[in-house]
Structures are given as structure tokens and as C-alpha cells.
DONU-602223 format. One record per atom (N, C-alpha, C): atom name; x, y, z; residue in three letters. Coordinates in steps of 0.05 Angstrom, whole numbers, plus 32768, in hexadecimal, padded with zeros to 4 digits. Layout:
N
atomo:east:north:up:residuo
CA:X:Y:Z:ALA;
...
//
This chain:
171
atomo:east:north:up:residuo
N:7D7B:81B6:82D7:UNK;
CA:7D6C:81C0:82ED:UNK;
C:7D4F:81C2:82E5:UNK;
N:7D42:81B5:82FB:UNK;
CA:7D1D:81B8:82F3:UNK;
C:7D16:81CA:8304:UNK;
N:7D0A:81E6:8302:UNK;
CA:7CF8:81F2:8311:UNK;
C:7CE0:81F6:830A:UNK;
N:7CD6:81F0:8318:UNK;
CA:7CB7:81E9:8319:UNK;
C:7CA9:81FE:8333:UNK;
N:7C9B:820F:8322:UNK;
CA:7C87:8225:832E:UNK;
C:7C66:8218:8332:UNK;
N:7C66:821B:8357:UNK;
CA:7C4A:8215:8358:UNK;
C:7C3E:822A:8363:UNK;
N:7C2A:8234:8367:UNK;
CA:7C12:8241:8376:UNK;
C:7BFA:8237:836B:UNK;
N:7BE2:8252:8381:UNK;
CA:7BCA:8244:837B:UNK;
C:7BC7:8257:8360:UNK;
N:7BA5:824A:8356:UNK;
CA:7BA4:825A:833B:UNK;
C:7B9F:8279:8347:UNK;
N:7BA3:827E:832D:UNK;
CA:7BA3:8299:832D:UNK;
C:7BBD:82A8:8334:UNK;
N:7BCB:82A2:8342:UNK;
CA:7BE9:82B1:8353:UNK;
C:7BFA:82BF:833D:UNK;
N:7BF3:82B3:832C:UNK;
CA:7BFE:82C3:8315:UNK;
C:7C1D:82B9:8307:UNK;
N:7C1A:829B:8306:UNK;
CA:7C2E:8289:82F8:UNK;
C:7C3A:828E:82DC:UNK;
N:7C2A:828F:82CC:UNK;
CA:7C25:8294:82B5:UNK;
C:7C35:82A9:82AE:UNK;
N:7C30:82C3:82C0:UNK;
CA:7C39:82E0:82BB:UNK;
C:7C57:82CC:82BA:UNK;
N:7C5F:82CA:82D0:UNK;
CA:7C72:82C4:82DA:UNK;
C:7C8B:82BC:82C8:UNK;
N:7C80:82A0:82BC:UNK;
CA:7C88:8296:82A9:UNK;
C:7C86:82A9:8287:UNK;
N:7C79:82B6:828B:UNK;
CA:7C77:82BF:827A:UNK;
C:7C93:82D7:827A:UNK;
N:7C92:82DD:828C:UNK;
CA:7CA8:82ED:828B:UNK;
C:7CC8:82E3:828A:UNK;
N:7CC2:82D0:829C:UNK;
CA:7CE3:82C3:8299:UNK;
C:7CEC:82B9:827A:UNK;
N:7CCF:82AE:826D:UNK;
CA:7CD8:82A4:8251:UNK;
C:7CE6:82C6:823F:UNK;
N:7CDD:82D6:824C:UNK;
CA:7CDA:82F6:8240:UNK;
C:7CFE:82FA:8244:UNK;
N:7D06:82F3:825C:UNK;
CA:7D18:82FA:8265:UNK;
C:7D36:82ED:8255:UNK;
N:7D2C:82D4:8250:UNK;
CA:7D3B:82BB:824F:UNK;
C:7D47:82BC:8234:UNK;
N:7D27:82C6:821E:UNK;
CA:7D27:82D3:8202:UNK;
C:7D32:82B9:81F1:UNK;
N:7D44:82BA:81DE:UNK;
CA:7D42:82A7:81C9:UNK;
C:7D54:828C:81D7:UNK;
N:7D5B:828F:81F3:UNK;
CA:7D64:8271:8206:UNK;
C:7D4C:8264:8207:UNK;
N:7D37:826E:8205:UNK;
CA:7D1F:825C:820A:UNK;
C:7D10:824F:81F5:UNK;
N:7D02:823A:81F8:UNK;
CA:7CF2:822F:81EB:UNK;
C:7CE4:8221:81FA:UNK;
N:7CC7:8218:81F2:UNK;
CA:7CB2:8213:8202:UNK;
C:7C9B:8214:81FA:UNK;
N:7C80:8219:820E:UNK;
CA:7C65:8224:820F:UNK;
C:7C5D:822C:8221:UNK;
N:7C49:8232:821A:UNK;
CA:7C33:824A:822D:UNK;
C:7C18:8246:8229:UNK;
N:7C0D:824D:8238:UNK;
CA:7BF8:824A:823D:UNK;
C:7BE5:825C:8244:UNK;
N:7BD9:8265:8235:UNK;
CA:7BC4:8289:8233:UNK;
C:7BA2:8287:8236:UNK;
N:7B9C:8295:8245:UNK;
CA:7B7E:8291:8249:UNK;
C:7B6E:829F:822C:UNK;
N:7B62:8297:8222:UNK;
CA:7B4D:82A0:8210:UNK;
C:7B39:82B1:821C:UNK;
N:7B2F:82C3:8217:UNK;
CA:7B21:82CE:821F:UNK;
C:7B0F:82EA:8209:UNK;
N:7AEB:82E3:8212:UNK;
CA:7AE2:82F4:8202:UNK;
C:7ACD:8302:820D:UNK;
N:7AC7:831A:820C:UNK;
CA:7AB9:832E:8216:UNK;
C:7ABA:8323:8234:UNK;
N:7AD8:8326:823D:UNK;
CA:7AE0:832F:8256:UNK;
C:7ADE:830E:8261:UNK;
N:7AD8:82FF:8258:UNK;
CA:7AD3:82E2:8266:UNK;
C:7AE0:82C9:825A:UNK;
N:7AF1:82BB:826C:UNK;
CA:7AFB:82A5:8264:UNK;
C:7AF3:8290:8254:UNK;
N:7AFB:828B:8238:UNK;
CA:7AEE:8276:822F:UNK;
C:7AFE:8266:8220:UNK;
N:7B14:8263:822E:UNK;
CA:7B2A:824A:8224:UNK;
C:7B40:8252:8232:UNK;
N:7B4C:8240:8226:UNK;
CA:7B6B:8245:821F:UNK;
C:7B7B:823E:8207:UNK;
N:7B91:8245:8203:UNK;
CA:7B9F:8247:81E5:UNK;
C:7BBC:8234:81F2:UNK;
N:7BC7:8226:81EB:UNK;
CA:7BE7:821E:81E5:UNK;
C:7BF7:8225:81CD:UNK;
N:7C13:8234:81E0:UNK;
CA:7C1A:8244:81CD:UNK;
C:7C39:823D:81C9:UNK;
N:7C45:823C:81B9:UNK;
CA:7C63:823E:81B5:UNK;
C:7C74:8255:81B9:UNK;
N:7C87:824C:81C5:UNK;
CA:7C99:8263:81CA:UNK;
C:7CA5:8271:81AC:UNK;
N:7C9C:8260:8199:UNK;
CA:7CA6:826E:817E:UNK;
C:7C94:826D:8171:UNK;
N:7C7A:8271:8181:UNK;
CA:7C5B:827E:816D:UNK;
C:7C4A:826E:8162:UNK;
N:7C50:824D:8165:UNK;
CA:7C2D:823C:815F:UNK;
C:7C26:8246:817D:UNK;
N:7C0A:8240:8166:UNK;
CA:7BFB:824A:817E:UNK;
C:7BD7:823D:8175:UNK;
N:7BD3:822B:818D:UNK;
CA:7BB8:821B:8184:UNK;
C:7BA0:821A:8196:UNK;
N:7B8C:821B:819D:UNK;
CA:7B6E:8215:81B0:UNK;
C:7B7B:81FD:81BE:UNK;
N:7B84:8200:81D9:UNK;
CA:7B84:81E8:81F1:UNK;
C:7B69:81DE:81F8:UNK;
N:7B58:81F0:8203:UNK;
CA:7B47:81EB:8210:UNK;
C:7B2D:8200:8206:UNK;
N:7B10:8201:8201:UNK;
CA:7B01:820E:81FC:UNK;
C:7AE3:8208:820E:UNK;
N:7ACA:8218:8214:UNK;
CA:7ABC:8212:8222:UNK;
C:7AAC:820B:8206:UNK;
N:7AAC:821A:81EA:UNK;
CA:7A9E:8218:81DA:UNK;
C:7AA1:8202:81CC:UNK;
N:7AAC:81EC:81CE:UNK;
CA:7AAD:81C6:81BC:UNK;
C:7A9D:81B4:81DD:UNK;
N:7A97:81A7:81C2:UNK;
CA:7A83:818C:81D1:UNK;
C:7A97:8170:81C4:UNK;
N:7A98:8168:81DC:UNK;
CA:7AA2:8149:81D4:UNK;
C:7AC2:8152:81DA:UNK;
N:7AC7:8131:81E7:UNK;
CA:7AEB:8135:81F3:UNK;
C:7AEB:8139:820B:UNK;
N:7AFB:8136:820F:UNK;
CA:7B09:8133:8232:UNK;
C:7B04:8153:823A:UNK;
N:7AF8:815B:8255:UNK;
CA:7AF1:8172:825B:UNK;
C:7B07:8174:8278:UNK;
N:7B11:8191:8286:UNK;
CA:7B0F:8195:829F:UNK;
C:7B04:81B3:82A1:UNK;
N:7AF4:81A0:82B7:UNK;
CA:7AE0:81C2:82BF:UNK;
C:7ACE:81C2:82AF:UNK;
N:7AC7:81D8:82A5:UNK;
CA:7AB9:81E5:8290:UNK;
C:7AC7:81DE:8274:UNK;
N:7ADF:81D6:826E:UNK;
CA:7AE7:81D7:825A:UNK;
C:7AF0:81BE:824A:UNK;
N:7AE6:81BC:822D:UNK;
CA:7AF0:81A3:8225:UNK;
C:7B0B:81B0:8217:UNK;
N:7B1F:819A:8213:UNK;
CA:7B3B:819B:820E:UNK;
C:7B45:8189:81F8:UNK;
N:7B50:8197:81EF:UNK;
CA:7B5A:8185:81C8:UNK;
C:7B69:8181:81CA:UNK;
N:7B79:8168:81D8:UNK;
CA:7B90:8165:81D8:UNK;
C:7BA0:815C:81B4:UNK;
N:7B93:815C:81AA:UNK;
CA:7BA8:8158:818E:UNK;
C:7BBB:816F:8191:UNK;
N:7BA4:8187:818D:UNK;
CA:7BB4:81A4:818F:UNK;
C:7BC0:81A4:81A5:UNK;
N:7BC3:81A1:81B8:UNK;
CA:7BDD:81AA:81CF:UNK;
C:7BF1:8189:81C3:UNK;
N:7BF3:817B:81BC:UNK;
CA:7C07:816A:81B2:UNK;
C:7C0F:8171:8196:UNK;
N:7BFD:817C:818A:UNK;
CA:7C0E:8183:8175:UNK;
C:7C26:819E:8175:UNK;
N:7C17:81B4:818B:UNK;
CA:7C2A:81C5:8192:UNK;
C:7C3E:81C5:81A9:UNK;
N:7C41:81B5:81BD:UNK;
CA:7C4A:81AD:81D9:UNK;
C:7C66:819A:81D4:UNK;
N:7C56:8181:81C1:UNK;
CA:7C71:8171:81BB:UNK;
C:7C82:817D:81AE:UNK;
N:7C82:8187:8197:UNK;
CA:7C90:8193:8181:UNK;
C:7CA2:81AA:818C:UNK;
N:7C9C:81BA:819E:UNK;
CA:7C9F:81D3:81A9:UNK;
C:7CBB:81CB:81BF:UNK;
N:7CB4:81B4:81D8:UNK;
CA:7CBB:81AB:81DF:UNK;
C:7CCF:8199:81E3:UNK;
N:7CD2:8186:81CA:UNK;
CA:7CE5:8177:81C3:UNK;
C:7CFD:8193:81AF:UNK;
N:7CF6:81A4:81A5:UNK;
CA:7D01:81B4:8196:UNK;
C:7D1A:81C4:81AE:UNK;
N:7D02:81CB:81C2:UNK;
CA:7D16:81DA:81DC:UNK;
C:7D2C:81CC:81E5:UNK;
N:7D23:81AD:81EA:UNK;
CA:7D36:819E:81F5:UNK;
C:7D4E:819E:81DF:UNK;
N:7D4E:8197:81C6:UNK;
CA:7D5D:8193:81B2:UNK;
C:7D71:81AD:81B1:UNK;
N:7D64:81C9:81AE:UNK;
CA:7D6B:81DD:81B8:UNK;
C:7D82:81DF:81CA:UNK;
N:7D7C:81D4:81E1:UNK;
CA:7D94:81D2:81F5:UNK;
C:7D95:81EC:820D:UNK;
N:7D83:81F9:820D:UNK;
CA:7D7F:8206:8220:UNK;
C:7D69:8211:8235:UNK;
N:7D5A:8216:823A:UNK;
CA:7D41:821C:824B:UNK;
C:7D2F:8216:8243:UNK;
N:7D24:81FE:824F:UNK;
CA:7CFE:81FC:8245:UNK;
C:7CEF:8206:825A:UNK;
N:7CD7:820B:824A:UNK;
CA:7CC7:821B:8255:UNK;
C:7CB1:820F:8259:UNK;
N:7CA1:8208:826C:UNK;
CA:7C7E:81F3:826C:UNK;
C:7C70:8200:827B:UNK;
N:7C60:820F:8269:UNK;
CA:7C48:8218:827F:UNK;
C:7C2E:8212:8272:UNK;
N:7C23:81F9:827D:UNK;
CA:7C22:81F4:8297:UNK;
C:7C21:81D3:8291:UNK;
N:7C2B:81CD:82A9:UNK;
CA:7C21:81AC:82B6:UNK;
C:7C07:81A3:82C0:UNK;
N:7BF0:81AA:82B4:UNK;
CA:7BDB:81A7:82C1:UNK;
C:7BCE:818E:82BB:UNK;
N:7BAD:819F:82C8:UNK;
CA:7B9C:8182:82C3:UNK;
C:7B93:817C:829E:UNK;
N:7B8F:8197:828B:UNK;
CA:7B88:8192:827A:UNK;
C:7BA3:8187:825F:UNK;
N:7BBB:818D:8268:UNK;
CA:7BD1:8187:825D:UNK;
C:7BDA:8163:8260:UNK;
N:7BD0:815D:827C:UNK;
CA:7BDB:813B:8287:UNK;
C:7BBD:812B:8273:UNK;
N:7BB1:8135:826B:UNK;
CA:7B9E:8122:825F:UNK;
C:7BA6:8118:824A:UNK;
N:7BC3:8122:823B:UNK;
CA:7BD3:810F:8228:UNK;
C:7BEF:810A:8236:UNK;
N:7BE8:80E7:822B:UNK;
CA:7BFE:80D5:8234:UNK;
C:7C20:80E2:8223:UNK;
N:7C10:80EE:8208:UNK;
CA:7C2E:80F6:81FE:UNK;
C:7C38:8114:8204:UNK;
N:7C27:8121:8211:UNK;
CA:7C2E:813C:822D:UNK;
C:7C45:8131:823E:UNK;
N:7C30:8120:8244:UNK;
CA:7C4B:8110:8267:UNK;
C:7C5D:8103:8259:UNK;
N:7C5C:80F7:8246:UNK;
CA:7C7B:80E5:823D:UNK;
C:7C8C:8100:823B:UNK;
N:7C8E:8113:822C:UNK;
CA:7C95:812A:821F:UNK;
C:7CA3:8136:823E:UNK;
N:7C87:813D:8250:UNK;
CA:7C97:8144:825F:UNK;
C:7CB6:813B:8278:UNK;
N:7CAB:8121:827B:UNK;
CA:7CC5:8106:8288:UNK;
C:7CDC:810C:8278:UNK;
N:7CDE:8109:825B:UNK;
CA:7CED:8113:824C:UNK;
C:7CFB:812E:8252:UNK;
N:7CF2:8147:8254:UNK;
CA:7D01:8160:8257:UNK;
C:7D04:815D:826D:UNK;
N:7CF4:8157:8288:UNK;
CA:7D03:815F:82A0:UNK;
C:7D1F:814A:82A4:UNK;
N:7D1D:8131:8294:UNK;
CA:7D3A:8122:829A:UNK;
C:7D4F:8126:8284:UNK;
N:7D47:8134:826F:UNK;
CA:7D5B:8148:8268:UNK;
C:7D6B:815A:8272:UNK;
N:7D87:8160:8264:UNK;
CA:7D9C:816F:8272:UNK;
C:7D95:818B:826F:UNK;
N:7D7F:8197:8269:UNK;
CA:7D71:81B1:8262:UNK;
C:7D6B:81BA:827E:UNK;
N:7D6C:81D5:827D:UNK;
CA:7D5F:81E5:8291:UNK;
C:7D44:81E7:828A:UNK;
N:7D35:81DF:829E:UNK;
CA:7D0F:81DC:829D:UNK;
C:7CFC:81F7:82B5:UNK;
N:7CF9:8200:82A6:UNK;
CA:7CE1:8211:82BC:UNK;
C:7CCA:820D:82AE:UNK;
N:7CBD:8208:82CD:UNK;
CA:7C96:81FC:82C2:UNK;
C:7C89:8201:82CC:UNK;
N:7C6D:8208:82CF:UNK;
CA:7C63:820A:82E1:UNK;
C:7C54:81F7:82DF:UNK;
N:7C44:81ED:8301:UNK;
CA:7C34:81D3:8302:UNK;
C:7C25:81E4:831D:UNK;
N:7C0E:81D2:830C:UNK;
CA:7BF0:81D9:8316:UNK;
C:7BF2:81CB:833F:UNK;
N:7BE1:81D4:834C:UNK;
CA:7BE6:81C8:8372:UNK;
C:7BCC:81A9:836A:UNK;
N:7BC5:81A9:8358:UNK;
CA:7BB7:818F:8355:UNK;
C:7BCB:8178:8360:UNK;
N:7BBD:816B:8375:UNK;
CA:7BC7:8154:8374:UNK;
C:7BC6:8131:8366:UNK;
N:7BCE:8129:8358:UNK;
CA:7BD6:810E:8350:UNK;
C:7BEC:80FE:8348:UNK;
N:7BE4:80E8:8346:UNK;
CA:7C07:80DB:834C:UNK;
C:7C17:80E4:832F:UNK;
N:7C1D:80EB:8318:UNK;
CA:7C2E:80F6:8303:UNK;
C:7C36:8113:830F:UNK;
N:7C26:811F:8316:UNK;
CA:7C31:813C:832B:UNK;
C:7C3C:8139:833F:UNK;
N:7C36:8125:8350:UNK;
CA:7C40:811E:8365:UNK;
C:7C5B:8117:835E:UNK;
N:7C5D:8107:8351:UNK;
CA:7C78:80F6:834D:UNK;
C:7C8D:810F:8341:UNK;
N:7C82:8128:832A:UNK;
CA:7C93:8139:8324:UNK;
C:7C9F:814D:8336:UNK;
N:7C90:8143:834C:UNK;
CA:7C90:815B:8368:UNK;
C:7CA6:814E:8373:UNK;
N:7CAD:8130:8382:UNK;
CA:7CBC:8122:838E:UNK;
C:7CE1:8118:837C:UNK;
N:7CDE:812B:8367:UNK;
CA:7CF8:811F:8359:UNK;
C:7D08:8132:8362:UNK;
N:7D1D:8121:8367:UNK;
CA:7D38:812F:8376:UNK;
C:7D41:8143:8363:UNK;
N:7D44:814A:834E:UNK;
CA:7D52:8159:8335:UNK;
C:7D40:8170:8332:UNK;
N:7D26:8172:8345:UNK;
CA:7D11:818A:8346:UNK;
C:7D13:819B:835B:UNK;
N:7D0D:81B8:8355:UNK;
CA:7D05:81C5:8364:UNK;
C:7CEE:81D7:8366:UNK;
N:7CE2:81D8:837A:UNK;
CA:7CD1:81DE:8376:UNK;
C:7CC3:8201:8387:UNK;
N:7CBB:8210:8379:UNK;
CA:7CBD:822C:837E:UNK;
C:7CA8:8235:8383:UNK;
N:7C95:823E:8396:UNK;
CA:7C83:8244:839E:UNK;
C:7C75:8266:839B:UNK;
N:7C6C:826D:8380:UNK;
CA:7C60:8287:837A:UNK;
C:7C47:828D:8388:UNK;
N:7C50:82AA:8395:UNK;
CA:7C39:82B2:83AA:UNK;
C:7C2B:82D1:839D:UNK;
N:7C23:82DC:83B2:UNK;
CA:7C16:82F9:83A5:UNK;
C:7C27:830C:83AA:UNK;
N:7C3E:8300:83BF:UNK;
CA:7C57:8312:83CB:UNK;
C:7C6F:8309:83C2:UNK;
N:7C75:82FC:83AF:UNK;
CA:7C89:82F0:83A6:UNK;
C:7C8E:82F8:8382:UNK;
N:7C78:82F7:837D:UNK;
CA:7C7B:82EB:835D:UNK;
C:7C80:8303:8345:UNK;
N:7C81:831B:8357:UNK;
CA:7C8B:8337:834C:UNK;
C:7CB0:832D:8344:UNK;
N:7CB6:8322:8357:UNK;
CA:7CD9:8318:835B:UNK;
C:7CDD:8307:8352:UNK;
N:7CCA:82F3:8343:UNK;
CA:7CD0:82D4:8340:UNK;
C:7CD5:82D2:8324:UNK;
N:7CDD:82E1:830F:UNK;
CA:7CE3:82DD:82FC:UNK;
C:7D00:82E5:8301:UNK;
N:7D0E:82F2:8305:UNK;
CA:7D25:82FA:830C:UNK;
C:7D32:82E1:8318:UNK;
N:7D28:82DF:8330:UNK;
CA:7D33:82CB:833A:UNK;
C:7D3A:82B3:8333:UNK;
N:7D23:82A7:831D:UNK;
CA:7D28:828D:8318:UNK;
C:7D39:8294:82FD:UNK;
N:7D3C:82A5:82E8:UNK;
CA:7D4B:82AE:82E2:UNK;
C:7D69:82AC:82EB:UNK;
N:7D6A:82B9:82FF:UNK;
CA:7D8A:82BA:830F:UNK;
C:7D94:8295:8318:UNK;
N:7D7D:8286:8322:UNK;
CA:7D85:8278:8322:UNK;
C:7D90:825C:8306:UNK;
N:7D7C:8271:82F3:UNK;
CA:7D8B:8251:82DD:UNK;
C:7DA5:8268:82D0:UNK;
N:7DAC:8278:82D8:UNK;
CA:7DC9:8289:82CF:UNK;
C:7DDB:827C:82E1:UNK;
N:7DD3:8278:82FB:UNK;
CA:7DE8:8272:8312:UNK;
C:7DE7:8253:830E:UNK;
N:7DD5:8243:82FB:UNK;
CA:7DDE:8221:82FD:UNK;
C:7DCF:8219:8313:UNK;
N:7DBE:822B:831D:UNK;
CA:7DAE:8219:8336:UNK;
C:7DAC:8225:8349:UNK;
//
């Protein structure tokens, strides 16, 4: 079963996921994805393992490399911690965890192989993915074996539970 959590930014995905992995406890394996932040202001992000690597995704403070937004992005570090993490969950045999599917994560080819891989695995997948539209999102949006769960500002207090209950119930 793939569930796949979308809203807009901010709605509070992350928490979300963050809690279900909380919930889920040593069934899970995965990553995450944490804002950096210093004297109160965003200035990156970190990719993190559900069993504690933990590396600089994205920073406003490096020059040179593939940027989104404001931010350039090291993809070595999110492949060195993402694949590893990832293929481990799957191996694992029980709940992976991806947060997130975004734009600074799809800028490696061995992100998206990695990910085709777990969602057509026999693993239970919860992810969250960014409302960006393009065709690799697109296409993960249109697979029959997905579902897809829509986190709001009135919802997402319940949405760990829920999606919870649903990979207990098989779907």
C-alpha cells in the first residue's frame, strides 16, 4: 500500500509524518526531512534517517550546485543518506517512510530510481509529496497501487492515526 500525503506548504506534513513514524516506532524505516534554522530564520534543510544519519540537504549558505529557491542542495548528502536508509526499510520489510518527494530531492536521478523501487515494493510506503506539478509527480500521482491523502488545517490533528489505522487494517 502507497500513501502518499499532499497539501500546500506549510499544512504541516512533516509534523504529520513525523508522528506516524513516532507511532509506527521500530516498524519504520525511512527519512525526514527538518528545517534548519538559526536565530529564528530558515536556513536549510537537513536529511535525516529514521535511525539517526543525519546530513545538510539544502543550505542558503553554499555557492555552486543545483539551487531551488534560495537554496543550493547537495545532493551527494541526501543520496548518501536517502538511498541507504531506504533500501534498508525496504529490506526491513515493513513501513517506509519518505518525507519528502520534492523539488530539491527529484534533482537526483538515484532519489527517483530508489523511489520506483519502494513504491513497487511489497512494503507499506507513506510519503509525503510536494503539490508541485511535473511529469515524475505526476506519474506517482496516477499509479493505481497509490493513494493519495490530502492534509488540511482541519484534518491533520487526525491524520496520523488514521493513516496509521489504515496500514494496521491492510488498506
Amino acid at each position: 500500500m502507497n500513501l502518499l500525503l499532499t497539501g500546500v506548504p506549510g499544512v504541516g506534513k512533516t509534523t504529520v509524518i513525523e508522528r506516524i513514524a513516532a507511532l509506527l516506532g521500530d516498524r519504520a524505516g525511512g527519512i525526514l526531512t527538518r528545517e534548519i534554522r538559526e536565530a529564528g530564520r530558515r536556513t536549510g534543510f537537513s536529511i535525516e534517517s529514521l535511525d539517526g544519519e543525519r546530513r545538510v540537504l539544502a543550505t542558503r549558505h553554499r555557492k555552486g550546485g543545483p539551487r531551488v529557491g534560495p537554496y543550493t542542495v547537495i545532493v551527494e548528502n541526501l543520496e548518501k543518506v536517502a538511498i541507504r536508509a531506504l533500501e534498508s526499510a525496504v529490506e526491513a520489510g515493513d513501513v517506509v517512510i519518505v518525507d519528502e518527494i520534492g523539488k530539491m530531492e527529484l534533482l537526483s536521478e538515484k532519489f527517483r530510481d530508489i523511489i520506483i523501487r519502494v513504491l513497487d515494493s511489497d512494503v507499506d510506503v507513506v510519503a509525503t509529496l510536494g503539490v508541485a506539478r511535473n511529469p515524475f509527480l505526476d506519474a506517482i500521482r496516477k499509479r493505481p497501487d497509490t493513494e493519495i491523502i490530502e492534509v488540511t488545517m482541519s484534518n491533520r490533528k487526525e491524520m496520523a492515526a488514521r493513516v496509521t489505522g489504515l496500514i494496521a487494517a491492510g488498506g
